[in-house]
C-alpha positions in Angstrom: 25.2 -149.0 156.3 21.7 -147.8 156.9 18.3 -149.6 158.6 15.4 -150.0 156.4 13.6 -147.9 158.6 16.1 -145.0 157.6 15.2 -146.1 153.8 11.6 -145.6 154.7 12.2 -142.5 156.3 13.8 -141.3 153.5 11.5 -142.4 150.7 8.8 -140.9 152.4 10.1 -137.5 151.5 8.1 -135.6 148.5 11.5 -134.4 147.1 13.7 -137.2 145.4 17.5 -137.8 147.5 20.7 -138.7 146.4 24.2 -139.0 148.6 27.3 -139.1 146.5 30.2 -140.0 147.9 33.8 -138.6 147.1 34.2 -141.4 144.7 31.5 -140.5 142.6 29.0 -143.3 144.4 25.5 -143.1 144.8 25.4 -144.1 148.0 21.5 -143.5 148.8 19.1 -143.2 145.9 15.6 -143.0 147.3 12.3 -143.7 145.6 11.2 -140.6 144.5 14.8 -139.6 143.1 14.6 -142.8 141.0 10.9 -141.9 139.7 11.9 -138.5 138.9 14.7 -139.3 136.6 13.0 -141.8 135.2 10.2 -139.5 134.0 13.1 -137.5 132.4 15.1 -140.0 130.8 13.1 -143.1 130.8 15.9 -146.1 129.4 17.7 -145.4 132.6 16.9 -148.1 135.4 18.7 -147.7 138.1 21.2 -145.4 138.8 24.6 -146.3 140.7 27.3 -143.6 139.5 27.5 -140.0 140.0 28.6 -140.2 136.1 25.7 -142.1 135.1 23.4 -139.2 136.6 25.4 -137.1 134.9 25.1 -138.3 131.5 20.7 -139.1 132.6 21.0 -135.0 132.7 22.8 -134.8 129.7 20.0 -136.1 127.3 18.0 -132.6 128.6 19.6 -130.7 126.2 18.3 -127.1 126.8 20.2 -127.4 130.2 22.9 -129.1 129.7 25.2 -125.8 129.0 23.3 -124.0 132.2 24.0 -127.3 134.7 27.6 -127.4 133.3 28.3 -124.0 134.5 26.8 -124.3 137.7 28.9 -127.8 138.6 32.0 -126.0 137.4 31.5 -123.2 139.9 30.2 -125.4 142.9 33.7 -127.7 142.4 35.6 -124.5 142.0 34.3 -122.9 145.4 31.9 -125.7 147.3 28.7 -124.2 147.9 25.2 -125.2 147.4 24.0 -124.6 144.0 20.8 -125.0 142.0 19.9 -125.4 138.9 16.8 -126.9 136.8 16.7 -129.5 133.8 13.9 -129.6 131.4 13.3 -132.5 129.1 9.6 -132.9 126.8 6.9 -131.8 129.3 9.0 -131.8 132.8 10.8 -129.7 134.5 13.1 -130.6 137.8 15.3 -128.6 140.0 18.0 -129.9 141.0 20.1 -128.8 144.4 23.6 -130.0 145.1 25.1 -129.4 148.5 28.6 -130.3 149.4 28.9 -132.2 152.8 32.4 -131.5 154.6 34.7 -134.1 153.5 32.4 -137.0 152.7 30.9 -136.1 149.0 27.9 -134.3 148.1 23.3 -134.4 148.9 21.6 -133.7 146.2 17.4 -133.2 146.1 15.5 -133.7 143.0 12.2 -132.1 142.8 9.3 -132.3 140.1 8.1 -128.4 139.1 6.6 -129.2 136.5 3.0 -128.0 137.6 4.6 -124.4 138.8 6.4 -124.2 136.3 3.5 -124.6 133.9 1.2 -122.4 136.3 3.8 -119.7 136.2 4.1 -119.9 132.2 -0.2 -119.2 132.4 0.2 -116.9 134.8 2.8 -115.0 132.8 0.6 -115.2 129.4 -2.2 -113.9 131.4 -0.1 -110.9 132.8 0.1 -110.1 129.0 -3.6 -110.0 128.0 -6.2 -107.7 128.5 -8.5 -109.2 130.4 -11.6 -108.2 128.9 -10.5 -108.7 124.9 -8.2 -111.2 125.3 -6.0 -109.1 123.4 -2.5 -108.3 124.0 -1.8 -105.7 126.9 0.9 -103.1 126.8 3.2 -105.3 128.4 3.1 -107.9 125.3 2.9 -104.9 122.5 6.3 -103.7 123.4 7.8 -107.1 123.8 6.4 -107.8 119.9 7.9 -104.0 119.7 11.6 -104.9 120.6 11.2 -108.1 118.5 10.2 -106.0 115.6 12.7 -103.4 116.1 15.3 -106.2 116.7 14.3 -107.5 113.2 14.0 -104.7 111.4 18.4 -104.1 112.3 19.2 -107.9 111.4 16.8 -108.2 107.6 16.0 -104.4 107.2 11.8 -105.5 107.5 10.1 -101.9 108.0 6.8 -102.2 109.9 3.9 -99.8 111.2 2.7 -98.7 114.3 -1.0 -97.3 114.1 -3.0 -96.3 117.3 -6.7 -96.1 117.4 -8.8 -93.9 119.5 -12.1 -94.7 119.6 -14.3 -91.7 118.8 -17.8 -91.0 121.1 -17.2 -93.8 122.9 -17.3 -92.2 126.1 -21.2 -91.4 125.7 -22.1 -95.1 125.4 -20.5 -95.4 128.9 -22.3 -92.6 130.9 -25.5 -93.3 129.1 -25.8 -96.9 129.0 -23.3 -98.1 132.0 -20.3 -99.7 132.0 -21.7 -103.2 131.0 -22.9 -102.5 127.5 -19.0 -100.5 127.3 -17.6 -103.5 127.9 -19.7 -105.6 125.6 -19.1 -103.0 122.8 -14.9 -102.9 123.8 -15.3 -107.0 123.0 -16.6 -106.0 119.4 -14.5 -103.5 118.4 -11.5 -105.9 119.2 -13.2 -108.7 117.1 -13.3 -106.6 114.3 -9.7 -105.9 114.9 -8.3 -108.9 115.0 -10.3 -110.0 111.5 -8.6 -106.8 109.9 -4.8 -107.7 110.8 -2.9 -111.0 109.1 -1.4 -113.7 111.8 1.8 -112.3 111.5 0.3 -108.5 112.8 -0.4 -107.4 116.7 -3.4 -106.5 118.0 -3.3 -104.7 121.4 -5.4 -102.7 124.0 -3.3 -100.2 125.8 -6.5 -97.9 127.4 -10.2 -97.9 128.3 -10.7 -97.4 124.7 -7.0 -96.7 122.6 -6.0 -99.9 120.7 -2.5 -100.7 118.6 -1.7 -102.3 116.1 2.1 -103.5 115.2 1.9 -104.3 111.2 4.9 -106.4 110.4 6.3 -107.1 106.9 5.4 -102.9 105.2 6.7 -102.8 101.9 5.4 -99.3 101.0 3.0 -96.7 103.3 0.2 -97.4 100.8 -0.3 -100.9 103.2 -0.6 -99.2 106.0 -2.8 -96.3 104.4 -4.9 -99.1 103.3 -4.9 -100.8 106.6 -5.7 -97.2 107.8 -8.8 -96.4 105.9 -10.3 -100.2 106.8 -10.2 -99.6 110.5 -11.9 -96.2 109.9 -14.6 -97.8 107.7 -15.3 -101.0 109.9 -15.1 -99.6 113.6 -17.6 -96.7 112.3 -20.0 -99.1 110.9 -22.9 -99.9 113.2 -23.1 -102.1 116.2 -25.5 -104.2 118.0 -24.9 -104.6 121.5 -27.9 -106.4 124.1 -30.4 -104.7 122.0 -28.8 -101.1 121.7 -28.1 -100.5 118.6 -24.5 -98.3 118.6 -22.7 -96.1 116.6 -19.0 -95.0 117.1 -15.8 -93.8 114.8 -12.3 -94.2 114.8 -9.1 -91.3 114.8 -6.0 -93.3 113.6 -3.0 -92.2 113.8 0.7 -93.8 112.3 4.2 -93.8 112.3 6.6 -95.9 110.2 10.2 -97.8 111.2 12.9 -97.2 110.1 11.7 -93.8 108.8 9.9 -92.2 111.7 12.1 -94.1 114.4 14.1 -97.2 115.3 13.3 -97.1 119.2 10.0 -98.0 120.9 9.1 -94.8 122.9 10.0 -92.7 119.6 7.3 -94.2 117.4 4.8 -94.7 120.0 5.3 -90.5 120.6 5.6 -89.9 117.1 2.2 -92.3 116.6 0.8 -90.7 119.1 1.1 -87.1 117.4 -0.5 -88.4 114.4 -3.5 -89.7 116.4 -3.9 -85.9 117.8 -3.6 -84.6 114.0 -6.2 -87.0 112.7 -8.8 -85.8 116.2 -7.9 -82.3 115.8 -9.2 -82.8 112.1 -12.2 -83.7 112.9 -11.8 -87.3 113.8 -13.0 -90.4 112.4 -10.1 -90.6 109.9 -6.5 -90.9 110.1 -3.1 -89.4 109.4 0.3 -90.1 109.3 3.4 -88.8 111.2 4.8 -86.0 110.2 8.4 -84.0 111.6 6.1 -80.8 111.4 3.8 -82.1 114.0 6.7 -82.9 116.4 7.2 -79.1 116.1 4.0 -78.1 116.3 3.2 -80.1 119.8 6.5 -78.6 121.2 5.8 -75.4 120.7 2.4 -76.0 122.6 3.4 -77.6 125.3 5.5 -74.5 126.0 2.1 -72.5 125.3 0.9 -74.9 128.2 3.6 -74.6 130.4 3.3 -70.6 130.0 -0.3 -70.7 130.7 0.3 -72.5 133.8 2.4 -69.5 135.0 0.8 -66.5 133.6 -1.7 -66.6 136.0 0.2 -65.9 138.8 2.7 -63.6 136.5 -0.7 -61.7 136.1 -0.3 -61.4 132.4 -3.8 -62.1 131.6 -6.2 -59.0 131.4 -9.3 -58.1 130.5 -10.6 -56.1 127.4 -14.2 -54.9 126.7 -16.6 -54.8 123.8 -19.4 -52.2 124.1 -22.6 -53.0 123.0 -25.1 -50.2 122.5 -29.2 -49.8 123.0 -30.6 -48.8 120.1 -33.5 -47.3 121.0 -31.4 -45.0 123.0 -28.0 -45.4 121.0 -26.8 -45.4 124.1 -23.9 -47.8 125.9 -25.5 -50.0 128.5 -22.9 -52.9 129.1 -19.8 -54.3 127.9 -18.6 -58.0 127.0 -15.7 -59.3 128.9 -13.3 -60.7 126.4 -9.4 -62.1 127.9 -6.7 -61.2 126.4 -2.8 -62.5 127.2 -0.1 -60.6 127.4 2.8 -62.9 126.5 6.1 -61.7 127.9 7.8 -62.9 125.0 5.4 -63.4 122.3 3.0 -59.8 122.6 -0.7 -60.0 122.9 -2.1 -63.5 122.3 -5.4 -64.3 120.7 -7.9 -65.5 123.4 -8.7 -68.4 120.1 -5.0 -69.3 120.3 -4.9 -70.3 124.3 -8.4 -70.6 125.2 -8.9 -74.3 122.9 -6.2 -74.9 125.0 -6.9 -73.9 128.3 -10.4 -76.3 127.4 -8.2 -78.9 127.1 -6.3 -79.0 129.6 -8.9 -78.2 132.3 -7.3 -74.8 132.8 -10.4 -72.7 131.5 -11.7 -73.4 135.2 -9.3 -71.3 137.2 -8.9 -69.0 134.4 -12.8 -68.4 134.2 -13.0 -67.4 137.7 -10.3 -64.8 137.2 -12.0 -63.3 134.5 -15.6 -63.4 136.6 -13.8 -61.9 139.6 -11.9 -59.1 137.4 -15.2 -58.0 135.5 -17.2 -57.7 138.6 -14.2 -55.3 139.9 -13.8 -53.5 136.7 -17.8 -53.4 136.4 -17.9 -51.5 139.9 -15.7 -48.5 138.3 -18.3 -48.3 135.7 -21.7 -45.8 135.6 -24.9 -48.2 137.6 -26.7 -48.5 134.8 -24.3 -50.3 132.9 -23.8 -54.1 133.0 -20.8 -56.6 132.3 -21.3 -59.5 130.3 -19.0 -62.8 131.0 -18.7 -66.1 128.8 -19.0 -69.4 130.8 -17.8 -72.4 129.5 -19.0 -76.0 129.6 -16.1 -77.2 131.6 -17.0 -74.2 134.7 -20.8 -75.5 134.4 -19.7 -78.8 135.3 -17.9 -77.6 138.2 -19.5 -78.1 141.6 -18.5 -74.4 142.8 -19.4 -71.9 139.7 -22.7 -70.8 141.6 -20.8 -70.2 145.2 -17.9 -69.0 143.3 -19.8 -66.3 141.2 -21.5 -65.0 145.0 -18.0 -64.2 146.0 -16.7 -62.5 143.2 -20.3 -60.0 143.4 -19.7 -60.0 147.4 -16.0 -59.2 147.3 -16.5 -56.4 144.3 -20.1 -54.7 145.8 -21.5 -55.5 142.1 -25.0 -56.0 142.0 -26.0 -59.6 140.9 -28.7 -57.6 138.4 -24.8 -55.6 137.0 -23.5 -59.2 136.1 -24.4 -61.3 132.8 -23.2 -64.8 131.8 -23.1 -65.7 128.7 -23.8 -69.6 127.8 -23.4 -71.1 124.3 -25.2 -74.4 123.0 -21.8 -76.2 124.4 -23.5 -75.9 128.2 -26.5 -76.9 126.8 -25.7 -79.5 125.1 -24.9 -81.5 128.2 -28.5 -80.3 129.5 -29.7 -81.9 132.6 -31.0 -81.4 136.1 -27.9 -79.8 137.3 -27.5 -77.9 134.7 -31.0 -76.1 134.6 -30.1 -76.1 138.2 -27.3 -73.8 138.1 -28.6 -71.8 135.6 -32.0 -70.9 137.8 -29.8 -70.6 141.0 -28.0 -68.0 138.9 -31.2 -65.8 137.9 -32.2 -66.1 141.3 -29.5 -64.6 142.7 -30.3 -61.1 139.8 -27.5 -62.7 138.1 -29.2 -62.4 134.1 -28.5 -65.4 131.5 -27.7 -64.6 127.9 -27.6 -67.5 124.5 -24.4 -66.4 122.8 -24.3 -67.5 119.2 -27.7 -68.3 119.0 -29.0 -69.9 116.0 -25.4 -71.4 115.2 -26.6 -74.6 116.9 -29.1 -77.5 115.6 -31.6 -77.4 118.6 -31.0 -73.5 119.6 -34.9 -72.9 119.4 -36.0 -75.9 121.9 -34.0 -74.5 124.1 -35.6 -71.7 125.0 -38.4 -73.9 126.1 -36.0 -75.2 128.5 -34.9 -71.7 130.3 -36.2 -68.7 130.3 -33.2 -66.1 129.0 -33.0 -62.8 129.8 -31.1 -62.6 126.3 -30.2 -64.1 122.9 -26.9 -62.8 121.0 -27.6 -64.1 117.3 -25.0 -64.7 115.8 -22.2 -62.6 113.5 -22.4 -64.8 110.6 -26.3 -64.1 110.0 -25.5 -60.3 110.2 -22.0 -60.8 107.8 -24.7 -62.8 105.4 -26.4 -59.2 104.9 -25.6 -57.9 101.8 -25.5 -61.1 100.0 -27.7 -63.4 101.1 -31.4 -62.2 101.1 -32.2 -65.0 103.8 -30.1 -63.4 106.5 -32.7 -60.3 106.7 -35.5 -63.0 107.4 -33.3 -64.6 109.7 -32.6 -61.5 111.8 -36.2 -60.4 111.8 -37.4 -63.7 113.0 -35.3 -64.1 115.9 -36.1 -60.6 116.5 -39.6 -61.5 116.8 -39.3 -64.7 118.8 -36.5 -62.2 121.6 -39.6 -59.7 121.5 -42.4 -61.9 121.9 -40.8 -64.0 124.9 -39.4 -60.4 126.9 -35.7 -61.5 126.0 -33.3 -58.9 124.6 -31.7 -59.3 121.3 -28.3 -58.3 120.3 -26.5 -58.3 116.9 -23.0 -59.5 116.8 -20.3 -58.3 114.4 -22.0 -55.1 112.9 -18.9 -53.6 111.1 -20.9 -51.2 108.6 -23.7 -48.3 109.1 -25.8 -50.3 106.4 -25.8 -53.4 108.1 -26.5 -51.0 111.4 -29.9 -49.6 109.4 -30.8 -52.9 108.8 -31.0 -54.5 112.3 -33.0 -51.5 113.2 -35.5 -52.0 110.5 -35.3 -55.8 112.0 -36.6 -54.8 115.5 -33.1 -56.1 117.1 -32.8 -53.9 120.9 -28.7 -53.9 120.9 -25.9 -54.0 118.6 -22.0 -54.9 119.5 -19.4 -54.8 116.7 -16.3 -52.9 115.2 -19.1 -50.1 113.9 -19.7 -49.4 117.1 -16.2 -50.2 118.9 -13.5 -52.6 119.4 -12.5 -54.6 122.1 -10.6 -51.7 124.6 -8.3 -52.3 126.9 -10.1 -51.7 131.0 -7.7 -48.2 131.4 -9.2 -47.0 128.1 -13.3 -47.9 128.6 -13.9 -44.6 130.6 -12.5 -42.4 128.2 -14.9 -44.2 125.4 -17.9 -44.1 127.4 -17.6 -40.1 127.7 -18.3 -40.3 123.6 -21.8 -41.7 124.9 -24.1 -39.5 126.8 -25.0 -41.1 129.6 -29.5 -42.2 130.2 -31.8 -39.6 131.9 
């Protein structure tokens, strides 16, 4: 019925072809179909029958059901089909199309090598690529299968997430690179802390998961726990460097702190922001408490985010008097919130927060702005003192921004004091010293709050010339009962009086401790003895206690 020249046209086709006729004939079986089955089902020869295909596909087991269900539909309503049978290492697809009235074409094709480059691209899509570790992707597949587990035998596991504690200085300080290297580590030491039948995974830059299978009691998973925080703290070498990071831990249990994915990784999660919020470098478990507890501040945050725009933040002031005069020469700015629902909140309630959440940036420049206005209502000689936080020093506009508040108010830059603490400083560089001497030369003065609190407060007046040092209210509590808080005082004292710098004394509350700062050689005082935080309305009336300077 057909030329050799059509069977060499034929076989000369990559794909493998086969024409059954109504009767169930093969009535063209080219070269490549014939080499395709036979890689399949070797013992068959040659094929003649429809049937005897049939039963060649049959000895692929794992798709014998799925090829039965497609023939069944293609005979029920004729249409092309496709379908794939798999037998030891090969995989072919097979494609039947009827032909009006004759029989059927069918093309056999070898995808093996796809197949097999799909599978490694698949197992790739589910590691990190820099650990080799599991990705997200993979943990919650191991997740469900856990989960799926736990329903059919009842076998509880663990969730525990890592957060790798000062980690993020070894990037900024020693590049990416050495990151990386150190990443690679921490996941080896990892892996030789879990058993085979445990998940390792990396989920972040620097958060890692682990899926503990098989817990018969939480003391396995306090024990896994307290190994991760002793071996990822212990030291590293790393190209030379020799490193030193910690680990927050955080855990949740199944059944009894969930049976769905998202609910333990959350509930994990808030057990992870316990153990950092404790000081890191240890761990803690999940608790229903802490559910509560991040609720209610998220709906702090959410306020927070609104009372800005409500207006419900305002400003209080703290006098501070000169003792030389015992007169009032300047105030502290200090925020309070007025909660629509909730009263006055603490400024150490929201402000942590506000940190956090990079909301102490706009909320800083609403205090600046405010004091410079309020400031302008007050008598010249008197000065307003604002706190600064780390997170407005590293902003690119805090110098421009300050310029407008003293051009939009008419305050004198001289009126205006920022107060840093060893937080700014700790982060000391270029742009920091920067801002701070664009600052004094603009009249703006620079004042060390809670000075002496800090490990390197002395070597940092080398750094900058304040204009004054607030020591802290702890050394001036420590009065009465411990003899070394005198010396303290005095010595600081000294050192403000030697350099030019002013030196005030936070949290005097009694006349004694009052007499005793004087004797000290301190120039200013601030504290309950002398007033408390008052509202801006209220500040005039106080100030007509004081008489005002000749």
């Amino acid at each position: 019925m057909y030329s050799a020249a059509f069977d060499q046209y034929l076989n000369s086709v990559r794909q493998g072809i086969l024409f059954i006729d109504r009767q169930g004939r093969l009535i063209v079986v080219t070269a490549s179909a014939q080499k395709t089955i036979h890689h399949i089902v070797p013992h068959v020869q040659e094929l003649v029958s429809a049937r005897q295909l049939l039963r060649a596909f049959q000895a692929c087991r794992s798709s014998r059901r799925e090829m039965f269900q497609h023939l069944r539909s293609m005979l029920k309503r004729p249409s092309r089909t496709i379908f794939e049978v798999a037998h030891l290492n090969r995989t072919i697809q097979v494609e039947l199309s009827p032909v009006a009235e004759e029989g059927w074409a069918v093309t056999l094709e070898d995808i093996s090598a796809r197949k097999a480059n799909e599978a490694r691209a698949d197992e790739v899509a589910r590691l990190d690529p820099l650990t080799g570790l599991p990705n997200r992707l993979l943990l919650r597949e191991r997740l469900t299968e856990a989960l799926a587990r736990l329903q059919r035998t009842g076998d509880a596991f663990a969730l525990l997430l890592i957060d790798l504690d000062r980690f993020k200085p070894v990037n900024d300080t020693l590049g990416h690179p050495i990151g990386d290297a150190l990443l690679e580590k921490v996941a080896d030491r990892l892996r030789s802390t879990v058993r085979p039948t445990d998940t390792v995974a990396r989920v972040g830059g620097d958060e890692f998961v682990i899926l503990q299978n098989g817990v018969r009691e939480a003391a396995d998973t306090q024990a896994l726990a307290r190994r991760l925080v002793d071996l990822i703290g212990r030291t590293y070498m790393v190209e030379g460097h020799l490193l030193t990071i910690g680990a927050s831990v955080g855990a949740a249990f199944a059944p009894g702190d969930g049976t769905e994915s998202d609910k333990l990784l959350k509930n994990a999660d808030l057990a992870l922001y316990r153990a950092k919020l404790d000081g890191r470098g240890t761990y803690r478990f999940f608790e229903p408490e802490m559910d509560a507890r991040m609720q209610a501040r998220r709906k702090l945050e959410l306020d927070m985010r609104q009372a800005l725009a409500r207006r419900e933040f305002q400003l209080h002031y703290q006098p501070q008097l000169h003792l030389e005069s015992d007169r009032i020469t300047g105030c502290e700015a200090l925020i309070r919130w007025r909660h629509p629902e909730r009263g006055m909140i603490s400024p150490l309630d929201f402000i942590p927060l506000a940190e956090e959440i990079g909301l102490i940036v706009p909320i800083g420049e609403w205090v600046i702005r405010q004091a410079c206005r309020d400031a302008m209502t007050w008598p010249a000689h008197m000065s307003v003192a604002v706190n600064v936080s780390p997170a407005q020093f590293k902003s690119d506009r805090l110098v421009e921004m300050i310029i407008s508040a003293l051009a939009t108010s008419g305050l004198p830059a001289r009126r205006l004091e920022v107060e840093i603490t060893e937080g700014v400083l700790l982060q000391q560089n270029e742009r920091t010293l920067q801002t701070l001497h664009r600052l004094r030369e603009l009249g703006v003065r620079v004042s060390m709050d809670d000075f002496g609190t800090g490990y390197s407060s002395l070597s940092y007046l080398q750094s900058f010339p304040f204009d004054k040092i607030k020591i802290d209210r702890s050394f001036v509590k420590d009065l009465a009962t411990k003899p070394d808080g005198e010396a303290i005082i005095r010595a600081v004292a000294g050192l403000g009086k030697s350099l030019g710098m002013t030196t005030v004394a936070e949290g005097v509350e009694t006349p004694e401790q009052l007499q005793r700062i004087r004797l000290e050689g301190c120039t200013d005082v601030q504290g309950y003895l002398i007033s408390k935080p008052i509202a801006a309305d209220d500040l005039s009336a106080f100030l007509m206690t004081y008489p005002l300077p000749n």
